[in-house]
FILODREN-44631 format. One record per residue (C-alpha): x negated, y negated, z negated. Coordinates in steps of 0.5 Angstrom, whole numbers, plus 2048, in hexadecimal, padded with zeros to 3 digits. Example, Ala and Ser with C-alpha at 12.3 -4.5 7.8 and 13.67 -1.06 7.14 Angstrom:
% residues 2
7E78097F0 7E58027F2 
//
This chain:
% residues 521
8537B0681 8587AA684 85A7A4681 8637A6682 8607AD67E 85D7A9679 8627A4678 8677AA679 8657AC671 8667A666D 86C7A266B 86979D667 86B797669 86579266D 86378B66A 85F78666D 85B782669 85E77C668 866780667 862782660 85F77C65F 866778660 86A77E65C 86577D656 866777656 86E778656 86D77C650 86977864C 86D77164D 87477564C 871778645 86E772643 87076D646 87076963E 86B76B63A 868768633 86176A632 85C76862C 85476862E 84E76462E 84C75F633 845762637 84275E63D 84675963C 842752640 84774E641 84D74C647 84974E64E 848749653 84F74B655 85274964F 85375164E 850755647 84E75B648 84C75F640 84D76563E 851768637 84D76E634 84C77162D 84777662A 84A77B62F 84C779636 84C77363A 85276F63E 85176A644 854764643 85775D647 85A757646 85C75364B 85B74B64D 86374A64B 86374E645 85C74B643 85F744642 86474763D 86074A639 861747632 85A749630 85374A635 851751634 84A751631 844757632 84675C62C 84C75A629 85175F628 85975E62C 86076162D 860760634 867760637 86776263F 869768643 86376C646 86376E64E 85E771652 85976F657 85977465D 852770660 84E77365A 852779657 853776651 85877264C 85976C648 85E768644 860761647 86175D640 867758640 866757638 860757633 86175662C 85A756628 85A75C623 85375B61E 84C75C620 84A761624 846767620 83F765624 83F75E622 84176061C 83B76461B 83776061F 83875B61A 83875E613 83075F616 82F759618 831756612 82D75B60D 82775A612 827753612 82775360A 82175760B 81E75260F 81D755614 81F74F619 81C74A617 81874661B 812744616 80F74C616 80F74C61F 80974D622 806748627 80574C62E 7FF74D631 7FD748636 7FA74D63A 7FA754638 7F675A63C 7FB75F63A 80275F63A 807765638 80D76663C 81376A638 81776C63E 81B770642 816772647 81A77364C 81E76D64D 81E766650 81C763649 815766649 814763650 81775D64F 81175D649 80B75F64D 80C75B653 80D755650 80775664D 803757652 805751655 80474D64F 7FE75064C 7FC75764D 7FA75B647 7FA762645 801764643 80476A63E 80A76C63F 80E771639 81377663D 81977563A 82177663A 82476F63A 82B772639 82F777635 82E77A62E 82677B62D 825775631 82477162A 81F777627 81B77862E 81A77062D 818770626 813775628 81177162D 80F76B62A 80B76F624 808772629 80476C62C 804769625 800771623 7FA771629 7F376E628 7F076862A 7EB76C62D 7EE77262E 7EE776635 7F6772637 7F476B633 7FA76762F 7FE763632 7FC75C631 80575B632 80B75E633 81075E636 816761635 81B76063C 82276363E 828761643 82D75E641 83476263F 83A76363A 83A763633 83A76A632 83476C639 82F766634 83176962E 82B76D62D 82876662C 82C764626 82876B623 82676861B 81F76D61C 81E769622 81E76261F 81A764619 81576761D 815761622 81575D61B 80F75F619 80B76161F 80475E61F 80475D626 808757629 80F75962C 813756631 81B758632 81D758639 82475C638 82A75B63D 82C754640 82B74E63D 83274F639 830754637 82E75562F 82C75B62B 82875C624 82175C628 82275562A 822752624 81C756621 818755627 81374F627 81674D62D 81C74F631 81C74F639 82274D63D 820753641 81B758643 818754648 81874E643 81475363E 80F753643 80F74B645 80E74A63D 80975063C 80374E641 801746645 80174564B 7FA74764D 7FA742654 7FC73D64E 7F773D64A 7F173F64F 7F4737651 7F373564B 7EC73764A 7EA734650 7ED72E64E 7E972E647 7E372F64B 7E372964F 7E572564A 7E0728646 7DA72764C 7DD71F64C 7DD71F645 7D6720645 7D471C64B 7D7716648 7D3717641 7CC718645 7CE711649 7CF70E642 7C971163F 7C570F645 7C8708645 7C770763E 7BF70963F 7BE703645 7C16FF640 7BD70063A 7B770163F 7B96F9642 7B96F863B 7B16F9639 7AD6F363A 7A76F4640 79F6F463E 79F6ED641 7A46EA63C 7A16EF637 79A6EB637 79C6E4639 79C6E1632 7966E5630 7926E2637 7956DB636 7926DB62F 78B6DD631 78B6D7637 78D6D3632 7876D562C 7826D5633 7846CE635 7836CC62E 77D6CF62C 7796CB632 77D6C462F 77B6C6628 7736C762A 7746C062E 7766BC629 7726BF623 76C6BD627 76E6B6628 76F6B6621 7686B8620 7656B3626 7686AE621 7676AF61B 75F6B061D 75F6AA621 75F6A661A 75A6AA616 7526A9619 74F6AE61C 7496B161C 7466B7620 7456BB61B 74D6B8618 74F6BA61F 74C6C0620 74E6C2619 7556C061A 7556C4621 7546CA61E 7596C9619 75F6C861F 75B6CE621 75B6D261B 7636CF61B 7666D0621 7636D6622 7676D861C 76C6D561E 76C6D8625 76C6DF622 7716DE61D 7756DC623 7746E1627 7766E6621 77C6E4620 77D6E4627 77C6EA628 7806EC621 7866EA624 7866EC62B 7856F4627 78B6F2623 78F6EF629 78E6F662C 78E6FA627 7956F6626 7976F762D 7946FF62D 79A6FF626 79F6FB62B 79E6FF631 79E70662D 7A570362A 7A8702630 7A7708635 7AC70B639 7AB712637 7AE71062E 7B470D632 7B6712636 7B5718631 7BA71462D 7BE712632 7BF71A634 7C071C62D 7C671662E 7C9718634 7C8721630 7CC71F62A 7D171A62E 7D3721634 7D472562C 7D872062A 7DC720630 7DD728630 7DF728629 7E472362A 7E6727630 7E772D62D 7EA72A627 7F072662B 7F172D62E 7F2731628 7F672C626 7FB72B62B 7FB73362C 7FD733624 80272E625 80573162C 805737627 80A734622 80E731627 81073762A 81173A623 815735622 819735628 81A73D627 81C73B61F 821736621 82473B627 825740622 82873C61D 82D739621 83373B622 834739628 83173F62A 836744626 83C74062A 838742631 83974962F 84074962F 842748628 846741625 84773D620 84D73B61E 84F73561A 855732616 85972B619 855727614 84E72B617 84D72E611 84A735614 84E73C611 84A742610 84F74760D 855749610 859748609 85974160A 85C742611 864740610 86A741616 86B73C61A 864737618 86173461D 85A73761F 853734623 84F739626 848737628 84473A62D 83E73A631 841736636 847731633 84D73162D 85373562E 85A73362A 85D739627 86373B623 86374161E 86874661F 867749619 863748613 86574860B 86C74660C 86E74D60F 87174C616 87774E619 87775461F 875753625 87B75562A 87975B62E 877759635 87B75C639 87976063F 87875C646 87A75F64C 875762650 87575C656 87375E65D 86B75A65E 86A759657 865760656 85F75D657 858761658 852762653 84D760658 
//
């Protein structure tokens, strides 16, 4: 059949793609060119690098994208925060590049909290009472753990991210719980999961986790809320095995985050804080190694210098016998010069008596008879005292052996290497201990603070004279306001309060300037 009879058959009217893009566009703008639309702020992050907002509007059941421009911005009486509900004044337009629409704000007014935050705060306050953030009842991670459980979407980069990074750190066993991360039995899929892990055996065919760690992207409020799920945080609050948050970016925030023993900036941060860093500590044991072979080293040297100075110490043999063999020269020499004199004293005194042969001979025996005693009472005390002077010396040589000396100075050198060990195991409980408080304090004090509220987007708001205003009862018109935010001190001005206000003059509709449409991407 040819194209002219084809054509020959129809009289609809032919349109291109962008003539129907153009004339939607047309229809949308000429119907709603101003518009007031109330609705909840989600996936606000704050004015792009252009200086541009993208966001979205939505309520419990539909969803509209939104823009303020860089101009429009800077005249804003108020920064739109993630959650608040608003009347947004503007005029909605298509964008042909994506068949979609979206309302380009020229006004925001704030309309109350949203009804998600509201929520989620309500929860977060009854939680908080049960005690269910406090720091004290957290858990401390284990330093290196066997197993870790993983409860994820399989298929997305989350996981991967997770695996590689600990490969690379240190490889280990890894269970990964397939979940939903987004919709409405995300929440319950989760729960199950961490009762799961909590349910299986030390020794069981799957072994339990040593840790946990639930992870996801980052999203909008609505896509992360089935972390905000009361069953979840009190099934991570009372979970027996520690659990890491790594939900969203670093800006992000839900209930699980607070109940959590740690929260992670990011998945990929879960991991790093999860595992150390194998090559690290293989370093480190390689270091202690050597330290302790020097260590060693060292004491023997010490030890071996200590032996040759008690061993100079000792006094030798020679020194040993000198007094005593000076004593028996001494006691030799005078034993001759004893005999000597004593037989001049004789010789004298016979000279003056008479002799006769008989007298002599007598006498001569009688000196026989004598010295002869004499002589051998000598040579018995001799001998007496050369047994006592060995005997001594066998006592003092016996005394002084090497071998008591190094057998005390083995038990010295044992009983120093056992001191030595315990002082190093206890300085090393004890800075462990210490590290431990320190970071428990540091975790406290960052919980605590409220600088740490201010970073999430909230302010505190203050009176002229400083005083902090927690009631909007206390807000009169016209009071001059400081509003503190993680960054700075803003000044404000409230245009309403206890005195009622007077009505804000409609703002009329501008018209439409050529150049002004500007595009969500």
């Amino acid at each position: 059949m040819s194209e002219a009879a084809s054509e020959s058959r129809t009289n609809a009217t032919e349109y291109t793609v962008s003539e129907i893009s153009g004339a939607l566009k047309r229809t949308v703008e000429d119907v709603f060119g101003n518009v007031r639309v109330r609705g909840e702020i989600s996936g606000y992050r704050g004015p792009h690098s252009s200086g541009h907002a993208y966001f979205a509007l939505k309520d419990d059941r539909a969803r509209l994208d939104a823009v303020v421009w860089k101009g429009t911005m800077s005249r804003l009486k108020f920064r739109p925060e993630e959650g608040m509900e608003v009347i947004a004044t503007g005029k909605l337009t298509t964008y042909p590049g994506k068949s979609n629409y979206q309302i380009v704000i020229d006004n925001l007014e704030p309309a109350g909290a949203g009804a998600l935050m509201a929520l989620l705060e309500e929860r977060k306050r009854r939680l908080q009472a049960e005690g269910l953030f406090d720091a004290g009842r957290k858990r401390r991670l284990p330093f290196m753990p066997r197993i870790i459980g993983v409860v994820t979407s399989p298929t997305g980069s989350v996981i991967r991210d997770i695996i590689h990074r600990i490969k690379d750190r240190f490889p280990l066993h890894v269970l990964v719980w397939p979940v939903r991360v987004q919709g409405e039995t995300s929440g319950v899929e989760v729960t199950n999961a961490v009762n799961g892990f909590n349910a299986l055996a030390w020794d069981g065919s799957i072994q339990r986790p040593d840790l946990l760690i639930v992870a996801r992207g980052g999203g909008s409020l609505e896509d992360l809320w089935g972390f905000n799920d009361e069953a979840l945080a009190r099934a991570v609050a009372a979970s027996g095995i520690p659990v890491i948050s790594a939900v969203g970016h670093e800006t992000d925030w839900t209930l699980i985050d607070l109940v959590a023993d740690v929260r992670a900036p990011t998945p990929t941060g879960a991991a790093e804080i999860a595992v150390p860093v194998k090559a690290d500590l293989e370093a480190t044991l390689v270091s202690l190694g050597a330290r302790l072979k020097a260590a060693i080293s060292r004491n023997f040297e010490r030890k071996r210098q200590a032996a040759r100075a008690a061993a100079r110490a000792l006094p030798s043999p020679d020194q040993l016998l000198a007094l005593p063999r000076r004593r028996l020269d001494e006691a030799t020499s005078r034993l001759g010069r004893g005999l000597s004199v004593s037989v001049d004293r004789k010789r004298a005194r016979l000279q003056g008596q008479r002799l006769t042969p008989a007298t002599l001979s007598r006498r001569i025996n009688e000196a026989r008879t004598l010295t002869g005693r004499d002589l051998a009472r000598a040579q018995a005390a001799f001998f007496a005292i050369v047994r006592e002077r060995r005997a001594r010396f066998a006592r003092t040589a016996t005394r002084l052996s090497p071998a008591p000396i190094v057998r005390r100075q083995k038990l010295q050198a044992d009983t120093l290497a056992a001191l030595a060990r315990r002082q190093d195991r206890a300085i090393s409980l004890r800075l462990d201990r210490l590290r431990g408080q320190l970071s428990q304090a540091e975790r406290l004090l960052t919980t605590l603070s409220h600088k740490a509220v201010l970073a999430r987007g909230f302010a505190l708001v203050k009176d002229a004279d400083g005083a902090v205003i927690k009631q909007a009862a206390d807000v009169a018109t016209g009071m001059a306001l400081s509003l503190e935010f993680a960054d700075g001190t803003a000044d404000a001005v409230a245009t309403s309060g206890a005195a009622r206000p007077k009505p804000a003059a409609k703002p009329s509709a501008k018209a439409k300037e050529p150049g002004n449409q500007g595009s969500l991407f």
